[in-house]
C-alpha positions, 0 to 999 in steps of 0.5 A, spaced: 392 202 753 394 200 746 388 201 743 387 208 746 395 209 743 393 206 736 386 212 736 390 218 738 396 216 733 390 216 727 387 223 729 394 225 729 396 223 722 388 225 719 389 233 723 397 233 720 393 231 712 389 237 713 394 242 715 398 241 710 391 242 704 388 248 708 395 250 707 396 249 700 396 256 696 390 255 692 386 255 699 388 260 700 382 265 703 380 271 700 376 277 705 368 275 703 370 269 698 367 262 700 374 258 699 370 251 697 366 254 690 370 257 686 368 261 679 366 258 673 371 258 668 369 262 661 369 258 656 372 260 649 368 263 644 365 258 638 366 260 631 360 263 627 357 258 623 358 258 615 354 263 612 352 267 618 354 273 620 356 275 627 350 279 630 350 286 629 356 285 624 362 285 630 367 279 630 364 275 637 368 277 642 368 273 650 367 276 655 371 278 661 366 276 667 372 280 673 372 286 674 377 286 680 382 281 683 386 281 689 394 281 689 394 273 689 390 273 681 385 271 685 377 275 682 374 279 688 369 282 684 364 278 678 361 283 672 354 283 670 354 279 663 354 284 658 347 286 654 346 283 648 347 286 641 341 291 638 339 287 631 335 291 625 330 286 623 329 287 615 322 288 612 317 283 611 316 281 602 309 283 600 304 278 602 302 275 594 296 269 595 298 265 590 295 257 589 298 253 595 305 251 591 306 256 586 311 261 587 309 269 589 312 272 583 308 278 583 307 283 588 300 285 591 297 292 587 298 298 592 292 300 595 290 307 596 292 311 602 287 311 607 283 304 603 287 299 607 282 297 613 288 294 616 292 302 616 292 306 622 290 311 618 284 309 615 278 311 617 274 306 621 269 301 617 264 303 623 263 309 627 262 309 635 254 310 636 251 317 637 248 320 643 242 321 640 239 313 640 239 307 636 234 310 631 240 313 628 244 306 626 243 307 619 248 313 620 253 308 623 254 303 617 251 304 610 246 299 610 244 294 604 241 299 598 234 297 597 230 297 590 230 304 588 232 307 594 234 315 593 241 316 593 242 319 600 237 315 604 238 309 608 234 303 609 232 307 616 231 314 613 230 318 608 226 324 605 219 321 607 222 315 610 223 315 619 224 309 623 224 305 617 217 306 616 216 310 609 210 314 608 204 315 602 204 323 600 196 323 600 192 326 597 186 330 603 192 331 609 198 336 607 205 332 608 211 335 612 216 331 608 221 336 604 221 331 597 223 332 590 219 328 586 213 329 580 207 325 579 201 325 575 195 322 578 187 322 574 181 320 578 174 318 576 168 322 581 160 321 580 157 326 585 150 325 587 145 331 590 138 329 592 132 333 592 135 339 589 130 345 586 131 350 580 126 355 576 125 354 569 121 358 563 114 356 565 112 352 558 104 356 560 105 362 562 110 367 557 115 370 561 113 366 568 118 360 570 116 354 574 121 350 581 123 343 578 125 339 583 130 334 582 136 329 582 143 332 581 148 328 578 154 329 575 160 326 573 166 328 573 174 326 570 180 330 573 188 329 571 192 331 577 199 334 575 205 336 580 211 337 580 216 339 587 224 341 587 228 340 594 235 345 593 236 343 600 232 337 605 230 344 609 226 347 603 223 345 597 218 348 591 214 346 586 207 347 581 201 343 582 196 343 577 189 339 576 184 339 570 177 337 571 171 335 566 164 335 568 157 333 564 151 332 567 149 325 568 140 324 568 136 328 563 135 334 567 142 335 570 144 335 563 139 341 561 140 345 568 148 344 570 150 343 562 157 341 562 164 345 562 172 344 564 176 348 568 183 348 571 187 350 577 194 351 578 197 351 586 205 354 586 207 352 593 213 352 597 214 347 604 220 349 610 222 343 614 221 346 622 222 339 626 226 332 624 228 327 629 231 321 628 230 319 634 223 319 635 222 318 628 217 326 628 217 332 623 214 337 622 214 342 616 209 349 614 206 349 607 205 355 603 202 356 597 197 360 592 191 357 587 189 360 581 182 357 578 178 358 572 172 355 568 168 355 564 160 351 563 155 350 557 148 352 559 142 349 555 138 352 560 140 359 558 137 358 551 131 356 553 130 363 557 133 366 552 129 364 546 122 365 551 125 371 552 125 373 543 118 369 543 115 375 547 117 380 542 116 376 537 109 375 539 108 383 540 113 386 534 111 383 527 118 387 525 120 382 530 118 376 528 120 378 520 127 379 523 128 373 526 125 369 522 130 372 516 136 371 521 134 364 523 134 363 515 140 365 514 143 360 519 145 365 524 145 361 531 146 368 533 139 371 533 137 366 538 142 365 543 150 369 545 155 366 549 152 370 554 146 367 554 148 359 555 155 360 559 157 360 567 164 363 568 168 361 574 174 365 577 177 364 584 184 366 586 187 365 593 192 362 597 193 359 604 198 356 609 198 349 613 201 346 618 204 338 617 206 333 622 208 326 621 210 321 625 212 314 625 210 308 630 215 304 627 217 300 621 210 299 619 206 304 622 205 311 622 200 318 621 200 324 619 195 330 620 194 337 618 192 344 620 190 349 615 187 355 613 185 359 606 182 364 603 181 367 597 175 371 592 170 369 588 166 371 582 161 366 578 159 370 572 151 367 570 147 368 564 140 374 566 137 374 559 137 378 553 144 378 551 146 380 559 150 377 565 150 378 571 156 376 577 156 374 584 161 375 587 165 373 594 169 372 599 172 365 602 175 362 608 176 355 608 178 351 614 181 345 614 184 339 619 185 332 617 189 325 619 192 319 615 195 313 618 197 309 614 201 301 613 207 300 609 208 292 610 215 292 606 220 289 605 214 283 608 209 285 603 211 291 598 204 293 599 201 300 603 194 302 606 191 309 607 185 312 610 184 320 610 180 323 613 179 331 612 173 336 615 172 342 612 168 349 613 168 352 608 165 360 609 162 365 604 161 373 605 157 374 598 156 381 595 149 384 593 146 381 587 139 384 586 138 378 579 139 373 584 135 376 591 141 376 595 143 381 600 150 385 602 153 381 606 150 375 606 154 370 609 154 361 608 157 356 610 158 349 608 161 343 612 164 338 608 166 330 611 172 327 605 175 320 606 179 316 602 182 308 602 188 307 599 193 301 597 200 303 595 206 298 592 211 300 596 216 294 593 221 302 591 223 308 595 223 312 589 216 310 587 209 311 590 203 307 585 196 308 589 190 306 587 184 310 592 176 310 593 174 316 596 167 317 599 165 326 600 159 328 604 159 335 604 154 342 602 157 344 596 158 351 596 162 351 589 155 348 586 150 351 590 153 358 591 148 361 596 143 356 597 149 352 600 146 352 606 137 349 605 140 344 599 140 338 600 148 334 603 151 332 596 155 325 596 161 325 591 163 317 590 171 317 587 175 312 584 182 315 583 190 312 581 197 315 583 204 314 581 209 318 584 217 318 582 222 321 587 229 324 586 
């Protein structure tokens, strides 16, 4: 009984202390306040270290965190703390690279608008690609320049350049690549004619001729000029122009072909059709005019026309005295006129061809041509006693030719070529009662050409080739109209090139 007395009187005592504490005013609850946590206290603003400034350039203030308090002073409802202070950050100094512990005392040169590669603005170093295909990388970014490259081009393409594979200007196969350039070339040709007849003053029979047959041979040196200008990569026009020098190379071709020169002048004019970058083809039409002219020295003609005097001279004894005078005074005019012992040629024309390159890649690439030319004829040729007589023609010449070539650079700087062009050559002739051909007399020649070249290719704007050139053919130009029955003519060549492109 005591013990339950003493247990009650201790809960007793316990319930009275915590009456008189939850009592107590600073207890006292609030609707919604847990009465255990009470808030925070604020605690005092700090003063602003020395030499600093308050952010924002305001005194620092403290913040009131309650917004609403009962009538006993007691906070119902916290603020949300406030928003820190906008701060203006000043500029960056210039950078100023400078040897590591030496001051940057000297700002950096300002750099022109849009150069800046780290300016919005400036343009960007590289271009998105383009839709139509890698091939057109050059068009990107500018390549590393290569020796002698022509201003405009790239290591990809240029005038005469497609895939990166540069292309020869070849001499049988018209190009299709709108260049400016100017070149001068030369070339030495041995041609050879087996088995060929030719009458002749009979050395019996006064008045009569013989047939000789023999092997024609003849060299000859040509000079190749030309010159191209390209006011846009569309067009361009230029001058071509050749000069060739040709001798009899055996007794009796020296006698019955003589010797002489002529030249050829080619004004022309080239449209850029077609140009992929992409597939590495173009495609161009040629147009151009020819104008040649010669002349060749006869000695045959002055053994006709001398058999020709000494039958006056064997039936006149007038004759024979007047000659005889003449030929004492030095007179070479009393035997032989220029009529007697020259050939001249003249032929005018022109014609147009198709052209058509295409690149295989870096390395390799083709060209061919399509072409067709007209032009008239007239050879006038000794008939004796002071005279001449002209035959005379109309042509029509039809070409087609191919030239793959190689360019091995920037492995080697060296190129290789091969051409190949057949030509039908076809030839109405008028009537010459001298020579026994009739009206409308048609001939036609074929002829077989093929050239190998090797070209230095180390500079885009430089071409330098040296060419051997093999030709099978029936030579109209030489056997006129016994084109036809004449024996095929083999016409070996030695040629050299150099080329400068702009």
């Amino acid at each position: 009984m005591r013990r339950h007395q003493r247990t009650s009187s201790r809960l007793l005592a316990a319930s009275a202390v915590v009456g008189l504490v939850v009592s107590s005013p600073a207890f006292a609850q609030a609707p919604g306040v847990d009465p255990v946590v009470a808030p925070p206290p604020v605690p005092a603003p700090a003063a602003p270290l020395p030499g600093w400034a308050p952010l924002g350039g305001a005194p620092l203030q403290a913040p009131n965190p309650c917004v609403l308090s009962d009538a006993a002073g007691r906070c119902v409802q916290w603020a949300s703390p406030p928003a820190p202070p906008s701060v203006a950050v000043p500029p960056a100094p210039p950078f100023n690279p400078a040897p590591w512990g030496a001051p940057a005392t000297v700002a950096p040169a300002p750099t022109a608008p849009g150069t800046d590669p780290y300016d919005p603005a400036a343009p960007p170093a590289f271009a998105p690609l383009p839709a139509n295909g890698l091939t057109d990388v050059n068009r990107v970014a500018a390549a590393k320049p290569l020796p002698g490259m022509v201003e405009g081009e790239t290591e990809q393409a240029g005038g005469r350049t497609l895939l990166g594979h540069t292309f020869p200007l070849t001499r049988l196969v018209d190009s299709p690549f709108v260049v400016g350039n100017m070149y001068v070339g030369s070339s030495v040709e041995f041609f050879h004619q087996p088995g060929v007849s030719v009458r002749i003053p009979s050395p019996t029979t006064p008045g009569g001729t013989s047939t000789e047959t023999f092997d024609r041979n003849i060299s000859f040196v040509k000079l190749n000029y030309g010159v191209d200008f390209r006011p846009s990569e569309y067009f361009s026009f230029g001058l071509d122009a050749d000069y060739l020098a040709e001798v009899g190379s055996n007794g009796l071709s020296l006698f019955t072909w003589g010797g002489g020169g002529s030249f050829d002048f080619r004004p022309n004019a080239k449209i850029r059709v077609l140009r992929s970058e992409r597939t590495g083809s173009q495609l161009a039409l040629r147009a151009h005019a020819s104008f040649q002219q010669g002349i060749r020295a006869l000695p045959l003609g002055l053994l006709v026309n001398v058999s020709e005097r000494l039958e006056d001279v064997v039936s006149d004894p007038t004759a024979a005295q007047d000659l005889a005078n003449c030929l004492a005074a030095a007179q070479i005019v009393c035997v032989v006129t220029d009529e007697d012992i020259t050939a001249k040629r003249q032929r005018n024309g022109g014609g147009a061809s198709v052209a058509y390159g295409q690149a295989l890649g870096r390395y390799a690439g083709f060209q061919v041509s399509l072409g067709l030319e007209g032009a008239s004829t007239a050879v006038t040729l000794p008939s004796g006693g002071g005279e001449s007589t002209s035959l005379d023609a109309s042509d029509l010449a039809f070409h087609i030719g191919v030239a793959p070539s190689l360019n091995f650079y920037p492995k080697v700087p060296l190129g290789l070529t091969f051409e190949y062009r057949y030509q039908l050559d076809k030839s109405t002739y008028s009537a010459n009662t001298e020579f026994g051909v009739v009206d409308g007399t048609v001939v036609s020649a074929g002829s077989h050409r093929m050239n190998a070249g090797l070209y230095y290719t180390g500079r885009r704007d430089l071409m330098l080739g040296w060419i051997a050139g093999a030709n099978f053919n029936r030579d109209s130009a030489r056997s006129m109209q016994n084109a036809e029955t004449d024996p095929r003519a083999f016409v070996f060549a030695a040629q050299f090139d150099m080329r400068y492109f702009f």
